[in-house]
Every structure is written in structure tokens, then in C-alpha cells.
C-alpha positions in Angstrom: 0.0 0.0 0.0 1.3 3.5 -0.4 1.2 6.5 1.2 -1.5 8.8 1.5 -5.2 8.7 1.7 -6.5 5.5 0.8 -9.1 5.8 -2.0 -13.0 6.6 -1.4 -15.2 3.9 -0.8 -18.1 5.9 0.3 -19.9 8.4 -1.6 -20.7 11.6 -0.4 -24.0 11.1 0.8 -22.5 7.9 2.7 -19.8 10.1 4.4 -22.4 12.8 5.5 -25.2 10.3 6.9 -22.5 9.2 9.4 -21.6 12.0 10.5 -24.9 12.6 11.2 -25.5 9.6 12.9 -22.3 10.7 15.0 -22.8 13.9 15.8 -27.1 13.1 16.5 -26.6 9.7 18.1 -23.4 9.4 19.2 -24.2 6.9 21.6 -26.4 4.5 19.3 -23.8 4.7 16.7 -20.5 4.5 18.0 -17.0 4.2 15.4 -17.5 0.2 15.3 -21.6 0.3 14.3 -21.2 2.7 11.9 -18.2 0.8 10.4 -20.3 -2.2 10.2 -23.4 -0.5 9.3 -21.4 1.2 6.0 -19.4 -1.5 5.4 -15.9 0.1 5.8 -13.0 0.0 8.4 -13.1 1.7 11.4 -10.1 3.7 10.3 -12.0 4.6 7.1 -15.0 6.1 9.8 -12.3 8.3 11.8 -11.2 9.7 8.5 -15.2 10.4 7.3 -15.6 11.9 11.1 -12.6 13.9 11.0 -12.5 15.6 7.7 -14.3 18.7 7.3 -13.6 20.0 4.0 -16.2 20.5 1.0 -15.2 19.3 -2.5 -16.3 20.8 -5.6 -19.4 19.6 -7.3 -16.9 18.2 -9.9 -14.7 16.3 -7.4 -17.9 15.2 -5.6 -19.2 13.3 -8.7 -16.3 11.8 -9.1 -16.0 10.6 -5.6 -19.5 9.0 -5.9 -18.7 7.2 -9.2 -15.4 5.9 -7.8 -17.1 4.7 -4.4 -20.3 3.1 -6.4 -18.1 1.4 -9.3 -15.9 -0.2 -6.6 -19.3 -1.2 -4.4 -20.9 -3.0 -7.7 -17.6 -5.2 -8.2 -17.4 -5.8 -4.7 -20.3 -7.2 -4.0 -20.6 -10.6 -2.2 -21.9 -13.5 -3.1 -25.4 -14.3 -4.1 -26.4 -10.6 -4.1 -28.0 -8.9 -7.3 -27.1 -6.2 -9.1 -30.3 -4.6 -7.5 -30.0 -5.5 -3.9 -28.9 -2.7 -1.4 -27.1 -2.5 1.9 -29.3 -0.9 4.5 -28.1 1.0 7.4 -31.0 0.8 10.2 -31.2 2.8 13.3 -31.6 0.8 16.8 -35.5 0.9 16.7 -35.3 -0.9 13.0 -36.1 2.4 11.3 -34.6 2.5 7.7 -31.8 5.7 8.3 -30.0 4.8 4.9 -29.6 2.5 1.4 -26.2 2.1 0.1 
């Protein structure tokens, strides 16, 4: 691996629902649920929770179709093109789709 950032596997909208989560429910969603819940590494969570800046529209699109193209080859197993991850809050409320 190199140096560096690693690259995006959540798009924009993923990376500003957790924070969300985080900042609204902090003790409903702490790092390791929201890891889980997105499907990324914990380190990959405190990066999302500690970045602050705001990309360009142009950079933003590209983020998205980065993080989406690598989520439809990375699929698992026995999963179709049209299923979705869901993220659910405690109560079994349907926060987010991925």
C-alpha cells in the first residue's frame, strides 16, 4: 500500500449520513456500528468523522462514481445487481440504502 489517503469507498452522501448519525446519536452509533453498518473500516470512519472540508461539485461526482463502481464489483456472493445495503437505526427504522 502507499502512502496517503486511501481511495473513497463511500460516496458523499454515505460520508455525510455518518456524520450525522455521529454527531445526533453518538451513543447509538459509535465508530464500530457505523463501520459495520457502511461496510468500511473503522479507520475509514475516523477519517469520514474527521474531515471537514467540502469538494467541488466536480470532485464530488467523481467521488460517488469511484465509491459506487468499486461497491458493484465488490459485491458478495449471491447478491443482485439490484440489492442494497441498508443501514437501520436501533429501533429498526430504515436511516440509509447504500
Amino acid at each position: 500500500g502507499g502512502r496517503g489517503a486511501p481511495d473513497r469507498a463511500l460516496t458523499w452522501q454515505a460520508m455525510e449520513q455518518m456524520r450525522f448519525l455521529r454527531r445526533e446519536l453518538p451513543e447509538e452509533w459509535p465508530l464500530e456500528r457505523l463501520a459495520e453498518g457502511f461496510g468500511v473500516s473503522t479507520d475509514v470512519v475516523r477519517r469520514v468523522l474527521r474531515s471537514r472540508g467540502c469538494p467541488s461539485p466536480r470532485r464530488r461526482l467523481r467521488q460517488d462514481q469511484r465509491a459506487l463502481s468499486a461497491a458493484a464489483t465488490a459485491s458478495p456472493p449471491g447478491r443482485g445487481a439490484g440489492d442494497r445495503r441498508e443501514v437501520r437505526a436501533p429501533d429498526g427504522t430504515l436511516l440509509y440504502r447504500l
